[in-house]
N, C-alpha and C positions, 0 to 999 in steps of 0.2 A: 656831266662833269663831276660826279658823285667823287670825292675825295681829292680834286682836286686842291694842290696845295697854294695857289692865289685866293681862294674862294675865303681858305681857313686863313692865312694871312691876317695880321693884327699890323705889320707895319708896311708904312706907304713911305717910300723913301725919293725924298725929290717930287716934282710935281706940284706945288703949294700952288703955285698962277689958276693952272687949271680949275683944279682943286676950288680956291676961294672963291674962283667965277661962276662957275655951278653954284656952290653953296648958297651965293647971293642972289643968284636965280629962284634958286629953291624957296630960300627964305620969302623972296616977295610975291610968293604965290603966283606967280605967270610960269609956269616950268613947262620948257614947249616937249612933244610927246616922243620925239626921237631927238638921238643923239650920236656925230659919229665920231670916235676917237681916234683919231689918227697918229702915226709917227713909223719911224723908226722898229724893223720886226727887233725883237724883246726888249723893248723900252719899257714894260710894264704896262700896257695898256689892258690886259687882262685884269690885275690886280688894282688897278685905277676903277673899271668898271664895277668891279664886285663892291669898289669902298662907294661908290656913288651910289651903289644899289643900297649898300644899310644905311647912310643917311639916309633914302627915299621910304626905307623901313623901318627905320626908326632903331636900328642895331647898331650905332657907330662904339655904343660901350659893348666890348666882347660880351662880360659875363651877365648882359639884361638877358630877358628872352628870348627878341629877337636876333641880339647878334649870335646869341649860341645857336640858333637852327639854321641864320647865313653860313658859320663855321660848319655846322655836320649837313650843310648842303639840303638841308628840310625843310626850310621855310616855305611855305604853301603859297607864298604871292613871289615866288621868286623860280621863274622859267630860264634856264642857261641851254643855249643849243649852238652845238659845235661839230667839228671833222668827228667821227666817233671812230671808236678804236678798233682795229680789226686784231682780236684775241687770237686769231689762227695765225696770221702773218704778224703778229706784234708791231704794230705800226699804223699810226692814225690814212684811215681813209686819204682819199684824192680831191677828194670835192666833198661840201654839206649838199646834198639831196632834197629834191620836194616833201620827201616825209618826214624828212628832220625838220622843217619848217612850219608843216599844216597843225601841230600838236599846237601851236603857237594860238592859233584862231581859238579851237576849244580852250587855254587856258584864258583868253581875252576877254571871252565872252560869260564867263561864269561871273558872279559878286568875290571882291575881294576877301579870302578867309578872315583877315585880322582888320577888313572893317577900313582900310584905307590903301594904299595902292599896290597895282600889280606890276611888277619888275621885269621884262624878258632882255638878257643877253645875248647877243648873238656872236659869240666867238670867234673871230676869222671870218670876216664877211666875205674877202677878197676868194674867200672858195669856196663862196654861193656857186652854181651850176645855173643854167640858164632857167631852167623852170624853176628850182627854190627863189631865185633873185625875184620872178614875176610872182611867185605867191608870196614871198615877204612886201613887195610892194602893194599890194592889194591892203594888207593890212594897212600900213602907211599911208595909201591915202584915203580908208576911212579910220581912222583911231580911237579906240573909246575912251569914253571919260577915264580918267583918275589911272592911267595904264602908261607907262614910258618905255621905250626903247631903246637899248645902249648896245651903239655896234661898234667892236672893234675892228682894226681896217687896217693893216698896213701898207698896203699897194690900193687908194681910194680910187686911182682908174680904171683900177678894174670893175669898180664897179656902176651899176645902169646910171647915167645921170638923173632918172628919174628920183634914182635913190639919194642919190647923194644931193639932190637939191627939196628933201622934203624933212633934210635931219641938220639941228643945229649942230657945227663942228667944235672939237674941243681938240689942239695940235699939242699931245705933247713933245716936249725936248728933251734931247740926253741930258742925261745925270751928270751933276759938277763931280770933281773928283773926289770931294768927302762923302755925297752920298755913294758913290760907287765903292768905295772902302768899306761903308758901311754894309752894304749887299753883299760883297763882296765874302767877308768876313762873318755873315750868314750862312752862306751857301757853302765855303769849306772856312771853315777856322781852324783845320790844322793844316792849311795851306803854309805856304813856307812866302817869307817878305818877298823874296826873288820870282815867285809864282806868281803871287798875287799883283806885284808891278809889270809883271809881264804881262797879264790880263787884262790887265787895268788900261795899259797905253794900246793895247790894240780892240779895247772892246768900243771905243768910243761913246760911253755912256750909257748903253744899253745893255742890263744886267743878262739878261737872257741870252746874252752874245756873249757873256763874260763865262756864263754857263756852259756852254758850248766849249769854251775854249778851257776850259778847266774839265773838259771830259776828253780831252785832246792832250794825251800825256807828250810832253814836251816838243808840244805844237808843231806835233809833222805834217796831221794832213791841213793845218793852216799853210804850213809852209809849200805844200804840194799845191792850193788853190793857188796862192801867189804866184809860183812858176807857173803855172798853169795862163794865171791873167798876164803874164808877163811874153807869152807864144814857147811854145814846143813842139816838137817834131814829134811825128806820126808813132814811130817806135816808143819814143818816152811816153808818148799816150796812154801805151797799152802798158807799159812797166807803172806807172803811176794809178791806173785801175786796179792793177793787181795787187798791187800795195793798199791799196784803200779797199777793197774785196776781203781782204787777207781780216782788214780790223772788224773787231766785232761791234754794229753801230755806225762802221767806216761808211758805208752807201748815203744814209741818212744825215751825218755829220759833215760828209764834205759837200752837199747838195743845199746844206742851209749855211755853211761859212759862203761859198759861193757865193751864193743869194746873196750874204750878208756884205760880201767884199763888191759885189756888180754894183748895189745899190749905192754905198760909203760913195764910189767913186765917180758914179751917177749925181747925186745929190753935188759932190764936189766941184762937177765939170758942171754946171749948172749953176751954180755958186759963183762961177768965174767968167759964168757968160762963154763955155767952150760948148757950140754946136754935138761935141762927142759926146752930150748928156742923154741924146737922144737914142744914137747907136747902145750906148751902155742901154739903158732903160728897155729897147727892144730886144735885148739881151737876155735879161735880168726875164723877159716877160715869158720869152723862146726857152728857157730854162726854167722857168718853175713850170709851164705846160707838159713839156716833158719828162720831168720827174711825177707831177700828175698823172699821167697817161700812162707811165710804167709801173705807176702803185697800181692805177685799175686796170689796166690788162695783166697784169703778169709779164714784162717784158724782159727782153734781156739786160740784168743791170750794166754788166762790162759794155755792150753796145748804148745803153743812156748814156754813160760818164765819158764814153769817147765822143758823141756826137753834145755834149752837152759842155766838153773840153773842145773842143771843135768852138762849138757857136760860142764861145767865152773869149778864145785866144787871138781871135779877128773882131772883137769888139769895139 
């Protein structure tokens, strides 16, 4: 995750609960060795971990020494491993792999460079593969001294129960509306007030959705998922791929609004005690598999987005 910009991030916005519960952990010296961050996909759970990592390192002031090597991604006790990025197809992988994982062991097992603790990240757990999930739990259940684990999670069913019952959880929640202004006004400050409240009411609190949709010029293929959840006919299927084919970005942008609209209303029907939280969810699970499987085989994208608008529109 070399340059990544959560890593170099100086501000945490919303999250304080979480936040001061770790901290108090931290502080009284019992800090148990895994951790899993859960919520909402771009609620900032990336950016949450990297801030847990420099307090654990001792970086939470940017310009010490440690926090400058957390920022330029060099710090010797800090391992981040994630989807990695396919430079040919411009587009992060389908799954993390068993040898994106095993690096893990050799960084574990060596003495900490700076003399007190070793950090590993696991960025998007919920796209462990079957054999990295069984070699990251091996680490897990034996852990070495002075070593901690921060896994982010959006979808935590996805993953082994064995994993998810050997990591303290940490859930965060969407952002109120000032800190989401504040992100907000980050990520484009020459955004226009009309943009921005437009973002703002459909991101739900989740900056990385708000992202999304500010790279969505006046929020068509938002508008394309919505008809899409709402049912369409077979012809409009194919008029509506091709439209989203057409954008550049459009295959990957409307596969994670999707995601992000199956889940909202997932979480919702489930909030209300509506049995439909289930269908949505086996949904939601049927559609990131198969945007998966199309990133690693090379499949046909017009035939993803129609069977993927398919399995959405009978949800």
């Amino acid at each position: 995750m070399q340059g990544d910009p959560r890593q170099a991030s100086l501000h945490l916005h919303g999250h304080t609960e979480p936040l001061q519960a770790f901290r108090k952990i931290f502080e009284s010296g019992r800090l148990p060795h895994a951790w899993l961050i859960t919520g909402p996909p771009g609620i900032g759970k990336a950016t949450f971990a990297f801030r847990l990592a420099r307090m654990i390192l001792g970086g939470e002031e940017p310009e010490s020494p440690a926090g400058r090597r957390v920022s330029a991604a060099t710090h010797a006790d800090l391992l981040v491993v994630s989807r990695s990025f396919d430079e040919k197809k411009q587009r992060y992988r389908g799954e993390i792999v068993a040898d994106e994982v095993r690096p893990i062991n050799a960084f574990l097992r060596r003495t900490a460079a700076e003399g007190g603790w070793r950090v590993v990240i696991v960025d998007g757990a919920e796209w462990l593969n079957r054999s990295a999930a069984n070699a990251l739990l091996k680490i897990l259940e034996e852990p070495p001294p002075a070593a901690v684990l921060l896994l982010t999670c959006s979808a935590p069913g996805r993953l082994l129960p064995t994993i998810r019952s050997r990591c303290r959880r940490l859930e965060l929640e969407p952002l109120d509306s000032m800190d989401m202004m504040a992100v907000l006004r980050e990520i484009r400050p020459e955004a226009s007030a009309e943009e921005i409240s437009r973002v703002q009411a459909a991101a739900h609190g989740a900056p990385g959705r708000a992202a999304a949709f500010l790279a969505d010029q006046n929020g068509q293929i938002a508008s394309l998922v919505e008809e899409t959840l709402n049912g369409i006919s077979a012809s409009r299927g194919y008029e509506i791929a091709e439209i989203v084919l057409r954008k550049d970005g459009g295959f990957n942008l409307f596969f994670s609004l999707l995601s992000d609209f199956l889940q909202e209303r997932a979480r919702q029907a489930a909030r209300q005690g509506n049995a439909a939280c289930v269908g949505l969810a086996g949904a939601w699970e049927a559609i990131m598999r198969l945007q998966s499987e199309t990133e690693r085989f090379n499949l046909d994208k017009q035939e993803t987005l129609l069977e993927a608008m398919t399995i959405a529109s009978i949800a």
